[in-house]
N, C-alpha and C positions, 0 to 999 in steps of 0.2 A: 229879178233873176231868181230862179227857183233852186232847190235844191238837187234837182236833175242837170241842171246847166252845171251847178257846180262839181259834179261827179267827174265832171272833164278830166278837173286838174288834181283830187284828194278824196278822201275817205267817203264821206257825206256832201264835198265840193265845194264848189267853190262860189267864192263870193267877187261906182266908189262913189265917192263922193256925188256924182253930176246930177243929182237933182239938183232941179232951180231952185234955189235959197238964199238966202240973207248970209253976209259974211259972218264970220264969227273967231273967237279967239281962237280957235283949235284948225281954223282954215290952215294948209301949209304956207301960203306966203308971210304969215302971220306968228308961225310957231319961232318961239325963241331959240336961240343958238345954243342948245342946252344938253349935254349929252343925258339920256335916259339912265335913269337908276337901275342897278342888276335885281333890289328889290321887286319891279314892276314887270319883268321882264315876264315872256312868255312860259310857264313849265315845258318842262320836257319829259317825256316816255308815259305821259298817259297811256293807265292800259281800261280803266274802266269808266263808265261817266251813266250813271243810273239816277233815272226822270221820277221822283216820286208821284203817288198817282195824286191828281187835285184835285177838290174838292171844294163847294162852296153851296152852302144850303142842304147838305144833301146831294147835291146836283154834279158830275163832273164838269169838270170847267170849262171843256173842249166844247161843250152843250151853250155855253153862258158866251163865251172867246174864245176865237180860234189867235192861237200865238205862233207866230214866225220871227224869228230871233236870228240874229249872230252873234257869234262867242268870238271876238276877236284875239283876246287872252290864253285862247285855248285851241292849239292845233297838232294833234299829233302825226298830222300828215302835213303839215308844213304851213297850212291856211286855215284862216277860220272856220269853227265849223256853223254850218246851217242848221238848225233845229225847227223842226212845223211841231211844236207840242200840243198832241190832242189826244194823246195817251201815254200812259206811263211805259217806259220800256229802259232797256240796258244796251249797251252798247261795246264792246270790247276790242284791245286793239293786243297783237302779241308783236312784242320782238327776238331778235336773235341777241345770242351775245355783245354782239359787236354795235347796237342799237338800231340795226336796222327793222322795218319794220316787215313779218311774215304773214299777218293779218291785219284787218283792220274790219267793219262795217260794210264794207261793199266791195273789197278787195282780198287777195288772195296772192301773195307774194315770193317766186322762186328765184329764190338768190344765187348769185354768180359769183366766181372766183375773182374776178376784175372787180368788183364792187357794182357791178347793176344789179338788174333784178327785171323778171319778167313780171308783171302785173297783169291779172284776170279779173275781170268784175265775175260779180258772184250772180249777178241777174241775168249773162248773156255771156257770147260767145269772144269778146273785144279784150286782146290779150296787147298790151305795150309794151313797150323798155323803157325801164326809168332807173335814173342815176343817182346815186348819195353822195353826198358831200362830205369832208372826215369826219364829222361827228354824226353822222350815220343820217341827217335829213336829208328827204327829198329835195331833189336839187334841179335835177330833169324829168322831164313826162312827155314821152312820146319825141318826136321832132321839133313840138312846136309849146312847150310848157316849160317855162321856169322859173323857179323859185328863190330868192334871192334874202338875205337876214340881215341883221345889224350885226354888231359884234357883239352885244349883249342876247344874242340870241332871238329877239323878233322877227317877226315876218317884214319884209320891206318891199318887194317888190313880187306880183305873180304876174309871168306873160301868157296869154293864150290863144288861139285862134288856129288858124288852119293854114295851108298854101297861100290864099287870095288874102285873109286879111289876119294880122296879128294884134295885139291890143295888149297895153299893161294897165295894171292896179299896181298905184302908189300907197305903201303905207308909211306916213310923216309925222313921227314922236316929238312929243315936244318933252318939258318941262314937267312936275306935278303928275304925270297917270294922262296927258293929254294924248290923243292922236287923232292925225284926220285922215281923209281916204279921198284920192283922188283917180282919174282915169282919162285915157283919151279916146274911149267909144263916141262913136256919134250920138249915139242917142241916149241923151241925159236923162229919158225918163223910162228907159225898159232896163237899162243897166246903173242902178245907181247901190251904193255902201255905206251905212249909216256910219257916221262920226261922232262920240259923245257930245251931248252939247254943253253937260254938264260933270265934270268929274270931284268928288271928294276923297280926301286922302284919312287915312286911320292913325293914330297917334304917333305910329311906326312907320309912317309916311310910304304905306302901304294903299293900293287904291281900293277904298271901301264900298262907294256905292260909283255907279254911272249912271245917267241918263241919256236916253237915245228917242229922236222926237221928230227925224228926218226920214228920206225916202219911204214913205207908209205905199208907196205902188208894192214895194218888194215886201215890208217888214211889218210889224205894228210897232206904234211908240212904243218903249218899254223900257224899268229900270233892270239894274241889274246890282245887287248887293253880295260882299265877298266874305267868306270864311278861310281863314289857314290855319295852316299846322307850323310846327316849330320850325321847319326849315323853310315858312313864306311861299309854301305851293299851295292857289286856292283848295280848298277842301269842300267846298261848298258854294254853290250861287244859287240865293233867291231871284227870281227872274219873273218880276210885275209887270202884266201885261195892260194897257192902256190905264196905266195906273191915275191919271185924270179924271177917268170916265165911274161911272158908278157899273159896270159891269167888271172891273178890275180883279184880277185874280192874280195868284203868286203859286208858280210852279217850282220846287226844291230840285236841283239838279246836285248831284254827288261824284266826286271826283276821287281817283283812286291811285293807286301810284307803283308802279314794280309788282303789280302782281305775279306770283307765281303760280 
């Protein structure tokens, strides 16, 4: 699933599990009965998220590996976001007072008295109504997109599809920084959502590093390693792409917070 698929439902769009694979601890039937930490939890009101350029030999990296990634940690429009990093670029999202969101990356946001909001892509003429929920996330999209969180504020469930057929992505927390991604698309192998297969926690039982090693149709293997600031909002992800392979590169992405 590309990053065009996912414009459907969010910013840069949207993104489960149904590649064919070996069970694993982070499967959902499998995840412990464990309420998630507020530490691990998703940020909120990302307003910037700037790709430093990379580099390796002299060479950009895009030249060496092309990288496609998800940020599942990271949604300021309600879902992970997709990243194809093959250049450095910035990205920026505005809100309104009330946390609603007025721009975003490929959207363009007029806000209603009722609490919707008319939505315009910025590449074409495809204008929706979508809905917030009290704490100002997306909640609805269009007639046929919903978006659904935990009560620590992650992502848990996105519906999408059209008249004829709808389809949800499960996202299933466990214990430790664990989650896995599930779905009931038919076809396990054109719509599939990496799950870490490995996650490490930081002394503050904060999640420092993940690895991701699944659906390579959509994604490339890839680590992802975390920096924060004093209030536990990443600041920082290095994001190693086929970091196995001797072609591996590490792209710095920067996260930003309330800007004004």
């Amino acid at each position: 699933m590309n990053t065009n698929i996912l414009a459907i439902l969010a910013i840069s769009t949207l993104l489960a599990g149904g590649c064919t694979k070996s069970k694993k601890a982070t499967d959902p039937e499998k995840l412990p009965d464990a309420k998630p930490t507020p530490v691990n939890s998703q940020p909120a009101r990302v307003c910037e998220l700037v790709v430093d350029p990379c580099l390796r030999d002299g060479k950009p990296c895009a030249e060496i590996s092309q990288c496609n990634v998800t940020l599942a940690r990271v949604n300021p429009e309600g879902i992970p976001l997709d990243l194809n990093l093959d250049k450095a670029f910035t990205w920026s999202w505005k809100y309104a007072a009330d946390g609603r969101l007025l721009e975003s990356p490929q959207y363009t946001y007029t806000l209603k008295e009722n609490g919707s909001a008319e939505r315009k892509s910025r590449e074409g003429d495809r204008v929706e109504t979508v809905t917030f929920d009290g704490d100002g996330r997306l909640a609805l999209i269009g007639n046929f997109g919903k978006i659904t969180y935990t009560a620590d504020g992650r992502i848990a469930s996105v519906v999408q599809g059209g008249q004829e057929q709808v389809h949800t992505i499960h996202y299933a927390w466990g214990e430790k920084g664990t989650f896995a991604v599930s779905h009931d698309y038919p076809d396990t192998e054109e719509v599939c959502e990496p799950g870490p297969s490995e996650v490490r926690l930081d002394a503050r039982d904060r999640v420092e590093e993940e690895k991701f090693s699944e659906c390579q149709i959509n994604y490339s293997p890839f680590n992802l390693k975390y920096e924060y600031d004093a209030q536990n909002r990443p600041t920082a992800i290095d994001v190693t792409c086929y970091p196995a392979e001797p072609t591996a590169v590490t792209w710095r992405l920067k996260l930003k917070y309330d800007c004004k």
